[in-house]
HTML snippet that shows the backbone in 3Dmol.js (N, CA, C, O; Angstrom):
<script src="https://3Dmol.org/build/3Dmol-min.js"></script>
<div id="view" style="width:600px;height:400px;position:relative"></div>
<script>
const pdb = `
ATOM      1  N   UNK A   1       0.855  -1.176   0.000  1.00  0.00           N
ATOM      2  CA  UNK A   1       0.000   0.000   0.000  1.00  0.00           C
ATOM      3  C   UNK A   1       0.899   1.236   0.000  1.00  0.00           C
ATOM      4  O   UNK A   1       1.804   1.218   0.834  1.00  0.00           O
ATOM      5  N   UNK A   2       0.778   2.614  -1.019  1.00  0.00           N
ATOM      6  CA  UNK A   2       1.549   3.226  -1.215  1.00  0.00           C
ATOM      7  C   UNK A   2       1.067   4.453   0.389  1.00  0.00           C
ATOM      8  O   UNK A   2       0.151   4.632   1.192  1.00  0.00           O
ATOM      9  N   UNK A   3       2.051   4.840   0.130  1.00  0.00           N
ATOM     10  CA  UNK A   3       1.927   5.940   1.413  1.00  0.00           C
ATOM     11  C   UNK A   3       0.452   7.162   1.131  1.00  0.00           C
ATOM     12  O   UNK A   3      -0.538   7.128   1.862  1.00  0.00           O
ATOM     13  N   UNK A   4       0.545   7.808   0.370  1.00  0.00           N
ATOM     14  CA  UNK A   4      -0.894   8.697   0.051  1.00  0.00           C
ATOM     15  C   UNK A   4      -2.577   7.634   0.500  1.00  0.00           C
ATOM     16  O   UNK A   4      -3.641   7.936   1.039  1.00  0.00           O
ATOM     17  N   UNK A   5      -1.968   6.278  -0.118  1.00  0.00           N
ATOM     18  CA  UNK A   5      -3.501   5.458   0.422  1.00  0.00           C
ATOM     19  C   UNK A   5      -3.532   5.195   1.979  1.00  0.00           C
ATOM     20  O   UNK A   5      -4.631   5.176   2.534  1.00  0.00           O
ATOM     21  N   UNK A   6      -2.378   4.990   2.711  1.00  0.00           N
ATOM     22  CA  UNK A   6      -2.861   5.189   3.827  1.00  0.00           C
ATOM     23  C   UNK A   6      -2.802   6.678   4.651  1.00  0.00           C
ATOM     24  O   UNK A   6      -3.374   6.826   5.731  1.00  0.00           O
ATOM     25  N   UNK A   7      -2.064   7.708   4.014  1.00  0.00           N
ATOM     26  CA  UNK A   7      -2.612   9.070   4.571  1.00  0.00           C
ATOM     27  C   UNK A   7      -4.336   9.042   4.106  1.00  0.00           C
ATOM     28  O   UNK A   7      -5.236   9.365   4.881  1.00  0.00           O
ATOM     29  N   UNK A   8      -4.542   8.599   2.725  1.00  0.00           N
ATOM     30  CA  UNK A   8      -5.871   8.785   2.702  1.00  0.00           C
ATOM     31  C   UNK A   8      -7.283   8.277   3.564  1.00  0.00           C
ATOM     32  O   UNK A   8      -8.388   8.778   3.774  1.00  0.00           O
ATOM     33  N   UNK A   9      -6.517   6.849   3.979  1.00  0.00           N
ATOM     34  CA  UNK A   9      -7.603   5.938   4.946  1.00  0.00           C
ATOM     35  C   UNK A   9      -7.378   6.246   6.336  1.00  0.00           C
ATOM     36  O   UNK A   9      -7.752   5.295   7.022  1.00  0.00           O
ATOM     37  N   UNK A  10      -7.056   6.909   6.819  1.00  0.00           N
ATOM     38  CA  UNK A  10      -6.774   7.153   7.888  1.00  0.00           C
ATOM     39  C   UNK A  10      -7.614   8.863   7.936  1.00  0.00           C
ATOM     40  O   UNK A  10      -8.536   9.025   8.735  1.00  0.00           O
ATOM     41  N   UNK A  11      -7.278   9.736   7.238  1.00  0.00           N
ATOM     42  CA  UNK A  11      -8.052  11.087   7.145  1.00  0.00           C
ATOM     43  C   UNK A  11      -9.373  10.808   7.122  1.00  0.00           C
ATOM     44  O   UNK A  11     -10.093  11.569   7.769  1.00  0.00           O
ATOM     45  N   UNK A  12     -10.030   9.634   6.364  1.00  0.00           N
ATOM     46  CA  UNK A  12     -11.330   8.924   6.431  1.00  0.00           C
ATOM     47  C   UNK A  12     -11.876   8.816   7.823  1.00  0.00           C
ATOM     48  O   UNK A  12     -12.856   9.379   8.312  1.00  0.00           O
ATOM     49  N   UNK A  13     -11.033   7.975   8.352  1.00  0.00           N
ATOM     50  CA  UNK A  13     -11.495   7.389   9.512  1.00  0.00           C
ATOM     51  C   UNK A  13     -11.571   8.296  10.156  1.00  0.00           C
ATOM     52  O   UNK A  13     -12.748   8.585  10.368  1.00  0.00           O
ATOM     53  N   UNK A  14     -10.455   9.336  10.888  1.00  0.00           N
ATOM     54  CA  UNK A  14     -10.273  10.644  11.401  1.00  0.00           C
ATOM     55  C   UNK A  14     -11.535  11.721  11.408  1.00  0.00           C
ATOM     56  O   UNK A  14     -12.061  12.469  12.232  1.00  0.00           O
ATOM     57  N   UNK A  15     -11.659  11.480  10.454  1.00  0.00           N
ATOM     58  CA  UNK A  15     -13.123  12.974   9.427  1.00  0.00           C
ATOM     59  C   UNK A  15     -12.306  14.206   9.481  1.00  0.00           C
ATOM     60  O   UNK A  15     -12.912  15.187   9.912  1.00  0.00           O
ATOM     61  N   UNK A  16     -10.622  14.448   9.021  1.00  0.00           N
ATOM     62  CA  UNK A  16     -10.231  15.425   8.767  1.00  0.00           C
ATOM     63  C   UNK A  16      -9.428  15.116   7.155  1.00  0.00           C
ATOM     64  O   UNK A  16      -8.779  14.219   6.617  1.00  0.00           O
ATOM     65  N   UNK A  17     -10.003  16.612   6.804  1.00  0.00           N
ATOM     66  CA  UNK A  17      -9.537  16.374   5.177  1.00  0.00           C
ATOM     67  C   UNK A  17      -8.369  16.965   4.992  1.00  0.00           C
ATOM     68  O   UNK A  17      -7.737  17.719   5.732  1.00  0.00           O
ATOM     69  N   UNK A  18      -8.089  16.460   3.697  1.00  0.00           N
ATOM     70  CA  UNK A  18      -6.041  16.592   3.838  1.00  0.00           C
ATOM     71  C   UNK A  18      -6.171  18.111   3.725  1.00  0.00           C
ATOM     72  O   UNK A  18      -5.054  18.628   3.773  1.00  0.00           O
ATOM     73  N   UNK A  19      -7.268  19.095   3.576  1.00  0.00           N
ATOM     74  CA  UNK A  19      -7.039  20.507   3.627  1.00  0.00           C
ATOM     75  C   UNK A  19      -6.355  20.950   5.056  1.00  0.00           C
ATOM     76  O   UNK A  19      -5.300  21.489   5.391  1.00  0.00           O
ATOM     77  N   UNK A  20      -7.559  20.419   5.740  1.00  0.00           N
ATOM     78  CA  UNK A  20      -7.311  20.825   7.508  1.00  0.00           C
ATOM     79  C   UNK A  20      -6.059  19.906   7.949  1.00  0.00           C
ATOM     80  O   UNK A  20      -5.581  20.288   9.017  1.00  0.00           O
ATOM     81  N   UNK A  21      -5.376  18.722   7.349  1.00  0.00           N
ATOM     82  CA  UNK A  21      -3.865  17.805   7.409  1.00  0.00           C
ATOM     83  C   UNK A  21      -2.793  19.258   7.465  1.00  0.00           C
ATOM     84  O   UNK A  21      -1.997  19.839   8.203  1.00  0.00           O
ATOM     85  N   UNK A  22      -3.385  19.326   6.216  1.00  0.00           N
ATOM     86  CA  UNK A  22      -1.900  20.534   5.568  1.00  0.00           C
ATOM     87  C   UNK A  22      -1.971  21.439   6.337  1.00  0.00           C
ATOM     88  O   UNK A  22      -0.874  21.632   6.861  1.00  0.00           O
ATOM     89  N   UNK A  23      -2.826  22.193   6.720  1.00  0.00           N
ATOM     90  CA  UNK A  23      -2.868  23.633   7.698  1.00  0.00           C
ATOM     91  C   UNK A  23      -2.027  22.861   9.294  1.00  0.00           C
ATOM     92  O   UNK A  23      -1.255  23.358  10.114  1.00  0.00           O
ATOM     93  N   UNK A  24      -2.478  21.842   9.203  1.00  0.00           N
ATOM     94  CA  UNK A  24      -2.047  21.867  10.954  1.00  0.00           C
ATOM     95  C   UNK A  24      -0.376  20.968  10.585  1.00  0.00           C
ATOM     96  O   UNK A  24       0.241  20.590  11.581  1.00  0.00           O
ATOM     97  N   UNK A  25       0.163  20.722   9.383  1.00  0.00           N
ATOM     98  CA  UNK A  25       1.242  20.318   9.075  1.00  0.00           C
ATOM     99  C   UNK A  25       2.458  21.979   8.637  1.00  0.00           C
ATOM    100  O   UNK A  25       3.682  22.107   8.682  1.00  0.00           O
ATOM    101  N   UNK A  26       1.645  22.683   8.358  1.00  0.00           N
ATOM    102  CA  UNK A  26       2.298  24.397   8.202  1.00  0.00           C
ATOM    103  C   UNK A  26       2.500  24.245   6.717  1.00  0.00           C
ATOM    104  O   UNK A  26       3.441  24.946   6.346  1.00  0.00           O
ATOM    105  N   UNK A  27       1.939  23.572   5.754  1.00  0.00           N
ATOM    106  CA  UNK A  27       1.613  23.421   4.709  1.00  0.00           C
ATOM    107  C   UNK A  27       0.671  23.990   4.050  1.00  0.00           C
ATOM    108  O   UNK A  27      -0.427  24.044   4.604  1.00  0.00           O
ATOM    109  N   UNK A  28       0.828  24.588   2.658  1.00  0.00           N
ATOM    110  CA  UNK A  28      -0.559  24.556   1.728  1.00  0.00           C
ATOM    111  C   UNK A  28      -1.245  23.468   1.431  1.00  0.00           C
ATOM    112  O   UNK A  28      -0.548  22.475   1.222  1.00  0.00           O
ATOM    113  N   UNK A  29      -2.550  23.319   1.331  1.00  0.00           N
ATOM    114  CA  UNK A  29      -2.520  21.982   0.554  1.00  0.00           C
ATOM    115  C   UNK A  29      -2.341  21.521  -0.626  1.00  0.00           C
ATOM    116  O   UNK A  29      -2.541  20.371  -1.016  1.00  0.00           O
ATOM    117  N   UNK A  30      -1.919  22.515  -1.271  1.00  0.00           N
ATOM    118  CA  UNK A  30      -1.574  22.278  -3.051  1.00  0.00           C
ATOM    119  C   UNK A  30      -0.167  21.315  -2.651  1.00  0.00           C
ATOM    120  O   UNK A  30       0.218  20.324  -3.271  1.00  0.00           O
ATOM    121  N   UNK A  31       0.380  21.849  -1.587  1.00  0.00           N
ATOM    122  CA  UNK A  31       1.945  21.219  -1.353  1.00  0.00           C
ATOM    123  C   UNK A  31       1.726  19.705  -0.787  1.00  0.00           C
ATOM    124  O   UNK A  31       2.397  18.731  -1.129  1.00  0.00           O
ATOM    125  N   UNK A  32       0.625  19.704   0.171  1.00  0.00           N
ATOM    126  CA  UNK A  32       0.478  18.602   0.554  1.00  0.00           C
ATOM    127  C   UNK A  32       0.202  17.379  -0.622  1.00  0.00           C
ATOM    128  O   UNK A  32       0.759  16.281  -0.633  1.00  0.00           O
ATOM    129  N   UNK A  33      -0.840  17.891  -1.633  1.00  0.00           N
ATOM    130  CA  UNK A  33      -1.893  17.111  -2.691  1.00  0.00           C
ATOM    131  C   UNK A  33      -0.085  16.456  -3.241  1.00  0.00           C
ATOM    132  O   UNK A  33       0.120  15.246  -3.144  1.00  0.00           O
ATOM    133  N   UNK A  34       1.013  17.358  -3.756  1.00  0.00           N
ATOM    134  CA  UNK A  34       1.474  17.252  -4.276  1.00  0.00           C
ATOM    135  C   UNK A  34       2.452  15.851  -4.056  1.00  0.00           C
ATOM    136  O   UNK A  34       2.680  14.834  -4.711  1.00  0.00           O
ATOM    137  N   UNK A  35       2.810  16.317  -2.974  1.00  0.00           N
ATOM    138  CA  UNK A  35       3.763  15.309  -2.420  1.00  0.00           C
ATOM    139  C   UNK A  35       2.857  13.963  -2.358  1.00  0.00           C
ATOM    140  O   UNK A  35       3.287  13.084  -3.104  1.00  0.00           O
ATOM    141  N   UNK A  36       1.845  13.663  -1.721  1.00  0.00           N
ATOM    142  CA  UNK A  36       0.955  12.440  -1.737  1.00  0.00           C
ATOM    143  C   UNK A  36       1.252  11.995  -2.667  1.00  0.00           C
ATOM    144  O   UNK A  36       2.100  11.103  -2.657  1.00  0.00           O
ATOM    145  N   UNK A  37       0.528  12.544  -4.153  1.00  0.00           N
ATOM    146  CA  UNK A  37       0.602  12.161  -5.672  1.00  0.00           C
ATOM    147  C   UNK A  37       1.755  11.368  -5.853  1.00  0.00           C
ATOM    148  O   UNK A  37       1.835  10.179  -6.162  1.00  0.00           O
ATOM    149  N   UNK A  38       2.648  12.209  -5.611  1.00  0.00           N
ATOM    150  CA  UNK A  38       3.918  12.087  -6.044  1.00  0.00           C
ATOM    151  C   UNK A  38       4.975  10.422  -4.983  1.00  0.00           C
ATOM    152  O   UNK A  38       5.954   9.713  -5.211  1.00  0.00           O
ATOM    153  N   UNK A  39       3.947  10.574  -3.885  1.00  0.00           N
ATOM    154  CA  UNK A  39       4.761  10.012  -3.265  1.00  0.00           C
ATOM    155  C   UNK A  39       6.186  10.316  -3.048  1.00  0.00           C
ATOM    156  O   UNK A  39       6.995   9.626  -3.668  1.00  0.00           O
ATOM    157  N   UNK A  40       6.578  11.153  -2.339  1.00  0.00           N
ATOM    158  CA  UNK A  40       7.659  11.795  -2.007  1.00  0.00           C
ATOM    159  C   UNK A  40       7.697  12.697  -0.758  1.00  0.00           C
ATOM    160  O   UNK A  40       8.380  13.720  -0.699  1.00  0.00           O
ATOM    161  N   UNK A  41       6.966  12.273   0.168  1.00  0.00           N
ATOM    162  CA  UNK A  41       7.109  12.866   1.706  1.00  0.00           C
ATOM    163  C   UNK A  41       8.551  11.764   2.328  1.00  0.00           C
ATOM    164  O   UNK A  41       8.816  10.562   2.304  1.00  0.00           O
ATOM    165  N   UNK A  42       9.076  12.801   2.756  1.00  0.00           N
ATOM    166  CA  UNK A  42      10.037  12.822   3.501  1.00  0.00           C
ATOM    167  C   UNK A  42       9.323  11.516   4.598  1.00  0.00           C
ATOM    168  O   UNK A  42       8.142  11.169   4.619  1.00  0.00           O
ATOM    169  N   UNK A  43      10.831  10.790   5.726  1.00  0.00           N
ATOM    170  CA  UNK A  43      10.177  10.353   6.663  1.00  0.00           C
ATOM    171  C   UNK A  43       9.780  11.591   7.673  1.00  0.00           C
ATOM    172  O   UNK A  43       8.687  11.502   8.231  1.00  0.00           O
ATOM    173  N   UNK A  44      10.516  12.619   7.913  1.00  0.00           N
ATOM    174  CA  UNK A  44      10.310  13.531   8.760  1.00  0.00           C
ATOM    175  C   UNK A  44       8.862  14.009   8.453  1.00  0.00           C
ATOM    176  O   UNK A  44       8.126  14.190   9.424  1.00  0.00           O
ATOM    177  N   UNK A  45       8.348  14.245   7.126  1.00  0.00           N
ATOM    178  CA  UNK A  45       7.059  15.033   6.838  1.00  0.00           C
ATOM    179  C   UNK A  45       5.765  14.062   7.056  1.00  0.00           C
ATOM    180  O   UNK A  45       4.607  14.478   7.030  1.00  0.00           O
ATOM    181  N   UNK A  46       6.264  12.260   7.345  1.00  0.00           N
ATOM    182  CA  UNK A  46       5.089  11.369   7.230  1.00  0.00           C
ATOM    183  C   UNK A  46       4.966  11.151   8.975  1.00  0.00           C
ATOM    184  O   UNK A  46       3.948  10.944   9.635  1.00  0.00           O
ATOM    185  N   UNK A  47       6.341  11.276   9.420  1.00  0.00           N
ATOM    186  CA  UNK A  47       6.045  11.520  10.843  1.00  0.00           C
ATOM    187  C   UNK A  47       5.231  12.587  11.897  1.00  0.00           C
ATOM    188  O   UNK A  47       4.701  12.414  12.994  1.00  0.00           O
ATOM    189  N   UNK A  48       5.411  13.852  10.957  1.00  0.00           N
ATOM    190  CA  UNK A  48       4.689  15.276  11.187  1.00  0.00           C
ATOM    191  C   UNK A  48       3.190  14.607  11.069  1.00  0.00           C
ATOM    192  O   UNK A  48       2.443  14.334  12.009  1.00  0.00           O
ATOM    193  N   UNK A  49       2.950  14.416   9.670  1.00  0.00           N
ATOM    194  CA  UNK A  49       1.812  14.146   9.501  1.00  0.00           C
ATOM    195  C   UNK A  49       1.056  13.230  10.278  1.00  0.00           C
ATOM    196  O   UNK A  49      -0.017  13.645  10.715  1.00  0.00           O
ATOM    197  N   UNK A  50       1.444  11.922  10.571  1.00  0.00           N
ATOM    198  CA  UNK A  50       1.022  10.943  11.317  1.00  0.00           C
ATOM    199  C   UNK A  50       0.768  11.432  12.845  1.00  0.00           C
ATOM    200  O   UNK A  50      -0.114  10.926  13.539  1.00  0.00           O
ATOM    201  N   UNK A  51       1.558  12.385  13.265  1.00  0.00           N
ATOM    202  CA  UNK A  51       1.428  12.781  14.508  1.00  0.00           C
ATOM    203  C   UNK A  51       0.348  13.242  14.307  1.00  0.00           C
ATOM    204  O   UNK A  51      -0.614  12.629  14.770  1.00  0.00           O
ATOM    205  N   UNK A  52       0.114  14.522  13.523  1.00  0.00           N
ATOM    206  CA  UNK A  52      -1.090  15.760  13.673  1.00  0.00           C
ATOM    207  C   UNK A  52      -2.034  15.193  13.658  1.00  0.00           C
ATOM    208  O   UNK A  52      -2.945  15.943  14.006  1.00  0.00           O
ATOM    209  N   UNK A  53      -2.611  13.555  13.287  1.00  0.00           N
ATOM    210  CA  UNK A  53      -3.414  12.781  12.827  1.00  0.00           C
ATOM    211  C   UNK A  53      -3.705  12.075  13.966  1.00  0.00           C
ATOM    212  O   UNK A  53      -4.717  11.374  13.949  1.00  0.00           O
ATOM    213  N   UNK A  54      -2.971  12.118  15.031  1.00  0.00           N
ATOM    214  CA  UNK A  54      -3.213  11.366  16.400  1.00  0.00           C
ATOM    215  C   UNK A  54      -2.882   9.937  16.676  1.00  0.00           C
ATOM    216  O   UNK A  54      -3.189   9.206  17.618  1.00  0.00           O
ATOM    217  N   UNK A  55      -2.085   9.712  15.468  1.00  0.00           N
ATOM    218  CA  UNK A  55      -1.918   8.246  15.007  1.00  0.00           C
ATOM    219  C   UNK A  55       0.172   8.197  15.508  1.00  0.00           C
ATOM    220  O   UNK A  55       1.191   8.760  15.106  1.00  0.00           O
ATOM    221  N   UNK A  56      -0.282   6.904  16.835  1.00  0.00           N
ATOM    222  CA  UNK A  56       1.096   6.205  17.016  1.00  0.00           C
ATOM    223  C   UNK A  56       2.026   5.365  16.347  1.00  0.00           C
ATOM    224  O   UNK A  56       1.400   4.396  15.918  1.00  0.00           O
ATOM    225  N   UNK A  57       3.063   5.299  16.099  1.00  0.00           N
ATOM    226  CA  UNK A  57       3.391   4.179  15.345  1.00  0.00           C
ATOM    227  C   UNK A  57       4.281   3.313  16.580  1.00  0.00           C
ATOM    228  O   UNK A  57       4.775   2.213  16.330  1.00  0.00           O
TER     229      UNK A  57
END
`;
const viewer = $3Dmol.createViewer("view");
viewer.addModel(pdb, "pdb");
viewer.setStyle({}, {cartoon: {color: "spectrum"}});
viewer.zoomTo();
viewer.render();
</script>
């Protein structure tokens, strides 16, 4: 499973959309959309993210 599908299933479950992700990551979300797509978040930026998301690893 690529990384964007589980940022995506998880924002699901959450009920926060990657708009309100990116704001509380200090991101646009054009920047956020981008990197997902692209698959190219940093580990530092999937760790940011995963945190703001309330999610432990």
């Amino acid at each position: 499973m690529k990384t964007s599908e589980i940022i995506n299933e998880i924002c699901i479950h959450q009920g926060i959309s990657k708009a309100e992700l990116a704001k509380r990551m200090g991101l646009y979300p054009s920047s956020l959309y981008r990197k997902l797509s692209r698959d190219s978040m940093t580990f530092e930026e999937l760790q940011k993210c995963l945190e703001n998301m309330g999610v432990t690893v």
